[in-house]
N, C-alpha and C positions, 0 to 999 in steps of 0.2 A: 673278525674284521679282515684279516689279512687274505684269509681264505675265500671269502667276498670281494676284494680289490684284484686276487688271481681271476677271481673268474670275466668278473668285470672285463679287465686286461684282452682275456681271452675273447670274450665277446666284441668285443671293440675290435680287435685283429682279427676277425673271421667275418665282420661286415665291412673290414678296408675299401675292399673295390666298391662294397654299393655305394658308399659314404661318400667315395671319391665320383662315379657315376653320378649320385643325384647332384652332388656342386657342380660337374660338368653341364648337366641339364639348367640348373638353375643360368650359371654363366652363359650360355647360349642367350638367353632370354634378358633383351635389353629394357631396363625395367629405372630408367629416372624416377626423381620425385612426383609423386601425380600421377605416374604413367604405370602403376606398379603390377593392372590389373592379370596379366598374362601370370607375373612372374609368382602374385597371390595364388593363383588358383593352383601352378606348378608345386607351389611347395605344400600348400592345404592338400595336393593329390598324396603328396609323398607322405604327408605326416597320417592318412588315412590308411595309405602302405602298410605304414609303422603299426598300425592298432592302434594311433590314439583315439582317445575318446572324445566325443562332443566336438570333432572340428568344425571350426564356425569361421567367418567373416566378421568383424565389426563394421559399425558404420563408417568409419575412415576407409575400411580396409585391408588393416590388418587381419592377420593368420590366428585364430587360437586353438591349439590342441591341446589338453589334458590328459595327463597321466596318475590313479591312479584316485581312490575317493574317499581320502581321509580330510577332516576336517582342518589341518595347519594346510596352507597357500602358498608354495614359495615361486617364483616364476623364473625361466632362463628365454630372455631375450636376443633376439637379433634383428638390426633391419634390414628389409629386402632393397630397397632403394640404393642406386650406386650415382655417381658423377658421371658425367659421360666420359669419351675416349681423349679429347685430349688431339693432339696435333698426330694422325695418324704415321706421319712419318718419322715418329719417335717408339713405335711400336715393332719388332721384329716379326710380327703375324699378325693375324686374326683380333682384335682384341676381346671378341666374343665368339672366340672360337671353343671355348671349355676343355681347348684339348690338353688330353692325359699320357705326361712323357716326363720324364728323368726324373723321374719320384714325385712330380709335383700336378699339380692342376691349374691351368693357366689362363689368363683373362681378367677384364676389368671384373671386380668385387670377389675374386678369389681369396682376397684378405678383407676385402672391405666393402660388404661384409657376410658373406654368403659362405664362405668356408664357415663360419660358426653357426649360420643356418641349418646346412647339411650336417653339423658335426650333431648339434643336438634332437635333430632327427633321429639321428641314430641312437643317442644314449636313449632320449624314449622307447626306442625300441630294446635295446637291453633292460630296460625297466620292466617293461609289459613281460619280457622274457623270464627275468628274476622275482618277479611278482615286486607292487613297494606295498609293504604291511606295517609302514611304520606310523599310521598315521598323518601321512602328509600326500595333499595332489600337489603335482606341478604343474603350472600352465606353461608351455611353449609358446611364446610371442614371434611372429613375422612382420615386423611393424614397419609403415612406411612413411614417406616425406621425412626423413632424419637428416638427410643429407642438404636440405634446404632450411628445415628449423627442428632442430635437435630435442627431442623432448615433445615436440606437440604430439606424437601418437601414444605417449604414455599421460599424459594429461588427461587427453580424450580417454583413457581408459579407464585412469584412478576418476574423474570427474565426472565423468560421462558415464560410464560404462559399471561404475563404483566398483570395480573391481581392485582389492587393496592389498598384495600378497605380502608378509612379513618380513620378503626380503626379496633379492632379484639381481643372478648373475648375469652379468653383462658380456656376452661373446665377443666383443672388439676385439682386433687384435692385441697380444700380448706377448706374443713373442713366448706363448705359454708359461708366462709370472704368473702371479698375483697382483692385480693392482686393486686402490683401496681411495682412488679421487684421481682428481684433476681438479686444473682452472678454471674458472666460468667465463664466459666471456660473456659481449653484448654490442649490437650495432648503434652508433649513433651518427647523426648527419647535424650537419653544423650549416645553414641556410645564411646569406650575406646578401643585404640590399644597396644595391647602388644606385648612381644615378647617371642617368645617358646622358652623353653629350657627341658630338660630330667629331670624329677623329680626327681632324684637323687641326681641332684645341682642348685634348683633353684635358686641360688643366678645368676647363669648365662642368667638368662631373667628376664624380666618385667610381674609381673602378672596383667594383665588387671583387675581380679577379685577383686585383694586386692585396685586398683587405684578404681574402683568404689565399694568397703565398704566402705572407706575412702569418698566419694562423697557422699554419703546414711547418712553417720554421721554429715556430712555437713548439708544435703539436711532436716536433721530433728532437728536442729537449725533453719535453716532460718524459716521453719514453725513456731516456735515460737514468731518471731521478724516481720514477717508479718503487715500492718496495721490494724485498723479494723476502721468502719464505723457505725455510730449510728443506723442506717436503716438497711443495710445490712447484718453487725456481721464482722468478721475478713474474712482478705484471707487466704486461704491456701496450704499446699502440704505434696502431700505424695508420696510414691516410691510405686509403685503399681504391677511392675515386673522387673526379675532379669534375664537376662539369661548369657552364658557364653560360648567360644569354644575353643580348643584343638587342637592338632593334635592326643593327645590320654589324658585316664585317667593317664597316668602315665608321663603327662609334664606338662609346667606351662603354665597357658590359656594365648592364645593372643589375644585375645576378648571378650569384655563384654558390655551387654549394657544394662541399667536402663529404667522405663519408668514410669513419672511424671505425677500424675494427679495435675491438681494446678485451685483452686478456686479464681478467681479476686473478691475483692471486689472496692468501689467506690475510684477513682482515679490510680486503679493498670489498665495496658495495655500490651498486647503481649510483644510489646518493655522490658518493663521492666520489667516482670516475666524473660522472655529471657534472658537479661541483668544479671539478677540476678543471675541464674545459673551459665553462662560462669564465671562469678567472681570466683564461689567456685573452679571449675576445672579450672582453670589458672594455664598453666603452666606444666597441664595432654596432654598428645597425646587423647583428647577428641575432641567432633563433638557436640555441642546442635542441635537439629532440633524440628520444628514445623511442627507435623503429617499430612500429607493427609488422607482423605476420599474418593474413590471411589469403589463403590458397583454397581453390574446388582440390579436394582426394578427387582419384578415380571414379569414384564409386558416385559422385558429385554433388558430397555434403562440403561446405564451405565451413570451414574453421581455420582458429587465429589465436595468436598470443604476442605479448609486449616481446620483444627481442633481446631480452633478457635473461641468460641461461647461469644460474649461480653456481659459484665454485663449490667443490662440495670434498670432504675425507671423512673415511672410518679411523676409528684411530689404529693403531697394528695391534694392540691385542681387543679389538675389538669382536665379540664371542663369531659375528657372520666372516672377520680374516682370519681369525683362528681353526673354525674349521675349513675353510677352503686350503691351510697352511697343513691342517692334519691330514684332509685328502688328499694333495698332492705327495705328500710323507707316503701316505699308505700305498699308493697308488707305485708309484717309481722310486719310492728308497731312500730319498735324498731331500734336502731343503728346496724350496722355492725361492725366487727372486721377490721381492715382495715390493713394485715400485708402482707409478702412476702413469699416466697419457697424457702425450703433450697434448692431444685435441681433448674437444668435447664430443660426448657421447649423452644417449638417455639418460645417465644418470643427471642431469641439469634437471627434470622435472623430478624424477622418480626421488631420489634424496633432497636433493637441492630446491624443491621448491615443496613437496611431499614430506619429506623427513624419511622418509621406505627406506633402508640399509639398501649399500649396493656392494657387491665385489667384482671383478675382472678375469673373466680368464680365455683368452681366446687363442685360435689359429693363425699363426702368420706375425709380422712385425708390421707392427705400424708405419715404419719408413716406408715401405709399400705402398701404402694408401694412397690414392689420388693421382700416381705413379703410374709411367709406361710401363709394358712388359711385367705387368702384378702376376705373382702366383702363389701359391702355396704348397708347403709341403703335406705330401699324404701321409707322411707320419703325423704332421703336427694335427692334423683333421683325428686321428684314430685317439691319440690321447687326449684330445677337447671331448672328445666324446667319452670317454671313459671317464674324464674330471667331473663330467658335469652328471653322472648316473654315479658316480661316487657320492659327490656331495651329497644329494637328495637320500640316497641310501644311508648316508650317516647322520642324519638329521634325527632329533631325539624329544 
């Protein structure tokens, strides 16, 4: 095995610059939710590059290349989809420039999340290199819409697509740890009727506006009384928008409606986040609802799911964190960090609504994410690529 993790090593450090080149390609390629289709076909090119086998498109979209045609399934995921730029003049350059300078690669989704795109590119291709004889293919995922509903491209795939692999690292960033969950979250919108009257005598209606300020004041106690979780940290919530309607500006509004982002931590569930709300507005001409999701992909199949993304952990000696904890060992010497993500990623369908095992190991830190000026390191790219052609190599 040691002698497999040097060569490994070595193979990962002698495709550096391509590694780093194809994320520079990728990050060029402005690729939002829906919009993914340029940056699909860029990476399906690369992964053909590579020698994977069987590269395909699904019907949302996403990327699949396979490596390797043993009967066990295990899958390393990434999604192609980024956020856009953000207030450009909070950027020092280009923010889809992909350009490569002082060890790093720079641009929006350099960390989030196309650095573990390009990285596992690459370990495919150390694979195809080392031959894998152990019995196991891996699908490479390039999955898209994540960044607007987290989990619907792996949905479509376990559901749709029945494809069910035994397990499935997740390239988010990680600052190159181990991570082993996160918190779930879930959108809710809280609807409030009122009733109009002439702004001149409002005393004669109901203002919807003022029933939900009064719910918002609420709504930011309960954040504080929330549980929290040793592993995971607290839940929580906040009031993320406000809106409000009239028959003019010069009456009192008969509708308003809030809209609740709310982080679960371990032991909180829909039910009871849900629950929780209705309590506060008890008694309001109010409506709680749990959000749908349906979006046209690129490709312009239409799908959708409840907004609903469930918390989800392995436990740490769980056999899928145990060995990502032994590859890392064999790989570079030393212990791993072995923590979680403050966001949500694919694993909210794949585990958390599938039960599929997930582990974490990606390029870059998360504080990055979403972030001016995102880059990554090319170091951090050359060992996500060697973790993740480790793992599958030590699969047994």
């Amino acid at each position: 095995m040691e002698k497999t993790a040097e060569r490994i090593l070595a193979l990962a450090e002698k495709y550096r610059d391509d590694t780093a080149a194809n994320l520079s390609r990728l990050v060029r390629i402005r690729s939002l939710s829906g919009g993914e289709k340029e940056m699909a076909a860029e990476l399906k090119r690369q992964m053909e590059a590579a020698g994977f086998d069987g590269v395909r498109l699904d019907g949302l979209g996403s990327v699949h290349g396979r490596v390797g045609r043993g009967g066990r399934l295990i899958a390393v995921d990434a999604h192609i989809d980024t956020v856009d730029q953000g207030n450009l003049e909070n950027w020092e350059g280009d923010p889809f420039s992909g350009r490569i300078a002082d060890g790093c690669v720079h641009g929006r989704g350099s960390v989030d999340q196309k650095g573990g795109a390009a990285a596992m590119v690459t370990a495919g291709r150390i694979l195809k290199e080392l031959g894998l004889e152990n019995g196991v293919t891996v699908l490479f995922t390039g999955t898209v819409m994540e960044e607007d509903c987290d989990g619907l491209c792996w949905k479509y795939i376990i559901e749709e697509e029945k494809v069910r692999p035994e397990l499935v690292i997740l390239t988010e960033p990680t600052a190159l740890g181990v991570y082993r969950g996160h918190r779930g979250r879930m959108e809710m919108r809280v609807s409030f009727q009122g009733l109009s009257a002439h702004g001149s005598a409002p005393e004669r209606g109901r203002n919807a506006i003022y029933m939900a300020s009064r719910a918002c004041l609420e709504i930011e106690k309960l954040n504080g009384r929330l549980g929290h979780d040793d592993f995971l940290g607290k839940g929580s919530v906040t009031v993320s928008e406000i809106v409000s309607g009239s028959p003019s500006l010069c009456a009192v509004a008969d509708f308003a409606r809030i809209h609740l982002d709310r982080r679960l931590t371990a032991g909180e569930t829909k039910e009871s986040a849900v629950a929780e709300v209705r309590e506060l507005v008890q008694g309001m001409p109010a409506v709680v609802d749990v959000l749908q999701y349906r979006e046209k992909a690129y490709t312009g199949l239409e799908y959708g799911m409840e907004k609903y993304y469930p918390t989800w952990t392995l436990e740490a000696d769980h056999p899928a964190v145990a060995r990502a904890v032994d590859s890392f060992r064999s790989l570079f010497g030393r212990e791993p960090r072995v923590d979680k993500w403050t966001f949500s990623t694919n694993g909210v369908a794949i585990m958390g609504l599938h039960g599929i095992p997930c582990v974490g190991f990606g390029p870059g830190d998360e504080v990055a994410a979403h972030a001016p000026n995102e880059k990554v390191a090319v170091d951090d790219l050359v060992k996500a690529s060697a973790f993740y052609a480790q793992y599958a190599l030590s699969m047994k």
